[in-house]
C-alpha positions in Angstrom: 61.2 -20.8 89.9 57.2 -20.3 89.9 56.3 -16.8 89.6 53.4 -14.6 87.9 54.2 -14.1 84.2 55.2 -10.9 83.5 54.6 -9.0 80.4 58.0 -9.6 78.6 57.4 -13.3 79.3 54.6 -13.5 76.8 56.9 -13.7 73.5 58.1 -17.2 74.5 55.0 -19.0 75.4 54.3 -19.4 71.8 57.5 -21.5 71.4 57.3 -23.2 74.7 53.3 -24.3 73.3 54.4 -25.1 69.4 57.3 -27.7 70.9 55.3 -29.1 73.7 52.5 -29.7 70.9 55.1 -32.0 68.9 54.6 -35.0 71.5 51.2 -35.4 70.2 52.4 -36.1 66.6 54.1 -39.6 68.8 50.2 -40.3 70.0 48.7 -39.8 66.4 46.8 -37.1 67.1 48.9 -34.8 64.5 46.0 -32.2 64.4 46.5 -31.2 68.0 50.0 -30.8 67.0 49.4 -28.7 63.9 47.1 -26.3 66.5 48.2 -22.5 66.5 49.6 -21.5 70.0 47.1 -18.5 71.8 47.3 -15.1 70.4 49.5 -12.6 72.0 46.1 -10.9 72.8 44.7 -13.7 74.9 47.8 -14.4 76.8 48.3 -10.6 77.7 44.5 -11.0 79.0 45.3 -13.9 81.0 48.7 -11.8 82.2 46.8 -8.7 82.8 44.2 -10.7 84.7 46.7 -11.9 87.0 45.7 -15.6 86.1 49.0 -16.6 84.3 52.2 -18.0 86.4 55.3 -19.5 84.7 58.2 -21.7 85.9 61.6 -20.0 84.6 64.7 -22.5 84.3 67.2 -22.8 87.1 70.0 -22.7 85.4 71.5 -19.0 85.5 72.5 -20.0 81.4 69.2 -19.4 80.7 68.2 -16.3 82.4 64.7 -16.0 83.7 63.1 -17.3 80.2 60.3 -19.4 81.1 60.4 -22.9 80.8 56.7 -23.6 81.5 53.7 -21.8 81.8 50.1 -21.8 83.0 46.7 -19.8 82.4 43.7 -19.8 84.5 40.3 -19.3 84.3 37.2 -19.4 86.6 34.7 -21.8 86.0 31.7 -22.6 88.1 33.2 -20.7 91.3 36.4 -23.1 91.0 40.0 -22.2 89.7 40.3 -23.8 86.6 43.4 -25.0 84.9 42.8 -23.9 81.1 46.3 -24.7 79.9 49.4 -25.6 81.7 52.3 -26.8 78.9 55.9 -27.2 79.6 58.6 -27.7 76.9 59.7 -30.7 76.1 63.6 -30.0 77.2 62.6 -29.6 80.8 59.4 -32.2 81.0 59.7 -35.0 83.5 61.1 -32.5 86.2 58.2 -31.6 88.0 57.7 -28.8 86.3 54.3 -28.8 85.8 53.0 -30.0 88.9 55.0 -27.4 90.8 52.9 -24.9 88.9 49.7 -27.1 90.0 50.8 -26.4 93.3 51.5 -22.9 92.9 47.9 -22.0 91.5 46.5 -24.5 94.3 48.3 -22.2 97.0 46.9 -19.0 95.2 43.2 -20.9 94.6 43.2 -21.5 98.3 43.9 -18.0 99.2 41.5 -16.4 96.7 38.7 -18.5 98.5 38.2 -21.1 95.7 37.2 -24.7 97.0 38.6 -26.9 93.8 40.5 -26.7 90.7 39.1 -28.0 87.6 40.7 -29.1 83.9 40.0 -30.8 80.9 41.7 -32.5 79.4 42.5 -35.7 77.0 41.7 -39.1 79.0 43.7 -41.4 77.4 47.2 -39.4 76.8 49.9 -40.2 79.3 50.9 -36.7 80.2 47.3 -35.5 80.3 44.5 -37.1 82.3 46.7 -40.1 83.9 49.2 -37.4 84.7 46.2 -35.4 86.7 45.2 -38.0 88.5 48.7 -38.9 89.9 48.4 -35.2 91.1 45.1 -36.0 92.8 42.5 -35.0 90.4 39.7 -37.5 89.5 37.6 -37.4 86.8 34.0 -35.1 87.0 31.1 -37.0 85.9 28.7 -35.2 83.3 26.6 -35.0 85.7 28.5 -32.9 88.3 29.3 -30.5 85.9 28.5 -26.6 86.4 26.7 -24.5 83.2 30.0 -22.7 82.5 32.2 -26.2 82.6 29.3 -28.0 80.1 30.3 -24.7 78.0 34.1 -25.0 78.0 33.0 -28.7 76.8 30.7 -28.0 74.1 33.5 -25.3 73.3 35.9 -27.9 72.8 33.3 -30.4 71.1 32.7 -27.5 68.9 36.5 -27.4 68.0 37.0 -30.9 67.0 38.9 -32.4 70.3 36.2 -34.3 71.1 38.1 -36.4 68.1 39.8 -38.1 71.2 38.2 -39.4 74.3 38.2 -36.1 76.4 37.2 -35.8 80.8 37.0 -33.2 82.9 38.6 -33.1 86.1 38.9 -31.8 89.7 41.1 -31.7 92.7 39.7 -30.2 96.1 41.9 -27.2 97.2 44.9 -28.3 99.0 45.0 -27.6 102.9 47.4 -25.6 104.4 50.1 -28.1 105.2 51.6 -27.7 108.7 55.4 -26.9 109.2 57.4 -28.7 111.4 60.1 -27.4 113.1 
């Protein structure tokens, strides 16, 4: 289930970000592994903001603990992905393209014309991932002020260690229903 994250959700996004961050020891890229997760802080602004949906586990077992997660920011007058992260016990389901659809349906209805992510190019559950979910990579040159920021941000950090893109996807139309 794809839903807003609620306050009490915020304690297990930490956990859900640490074990999804293991898969890049397998891709030597250890230091993205070793990362810290977000403060409690910035995921309550994110919650607080309204910009932070998670997918809980459909298995009653499990209660409504999320499973997955995803923050958004704005960025150049498009919805941009900042993070989406799923743990590693319920990757391959979906999961995190359900949430792509989720914050396409709400970027659609706030008015926004694309969503936008970066992310690393050459990791098989990051860029090639986006683009089987219809993204395509942004050309330096088509990129707003605020998304050469969040670049030079991330340059700034070190990630630029590994081949990194941005990306974008055009805002889904409203799909007809058939009877």
């Amino acid at each position: 289930m794809i839903r807003p994250a609620e306050a009490a959700d915020l304690p297990f996004l930490p956990d859900i970000e640490h074990a999804a961050g293991e898969a890049f020891r397998g891709v030597g890229m250890a230091r993205i592994a070793d990362d810290g997760a977000l403060p409690r802080a910035v995921l309550a602004g994110y919650q607080h903001a309204g910009r932070a949906w998670v997918a809980s586990s459909p298995r009653p077992a499990a209660g409504a603990a999320p499973i997955a997660y995803l923050l958004l920011d704005v960025v150049d007058g498009n919805a941009h992905v900042e993070q989406v992260t799923v743990h590693p016990d319920s990757a391959g389901a979906g999961i995190g393209a359900r949430l792509i659809d989720a914050v396409d349906e709400w970027a659609r209805e706030a008015g926004f014309p694309a969503l936008t992510l970066t992310t690393f190019e050459e990791v098989p559950w990051n860029a090639p991932y986006y683009r089987r979910l219809g993204f395509s990579i942004l050309a330096p040159s088509a990129w707003g002020p605020e998304l050469a920021a969040v670049r030079r941000h991330e340059a700034d950090a070190g990630l630029d260690a590994w081949p990194r893109v941005a990306m974008v996807r055009p805002v889904q139309p409203v799909q007809p229903r058939h009877p």
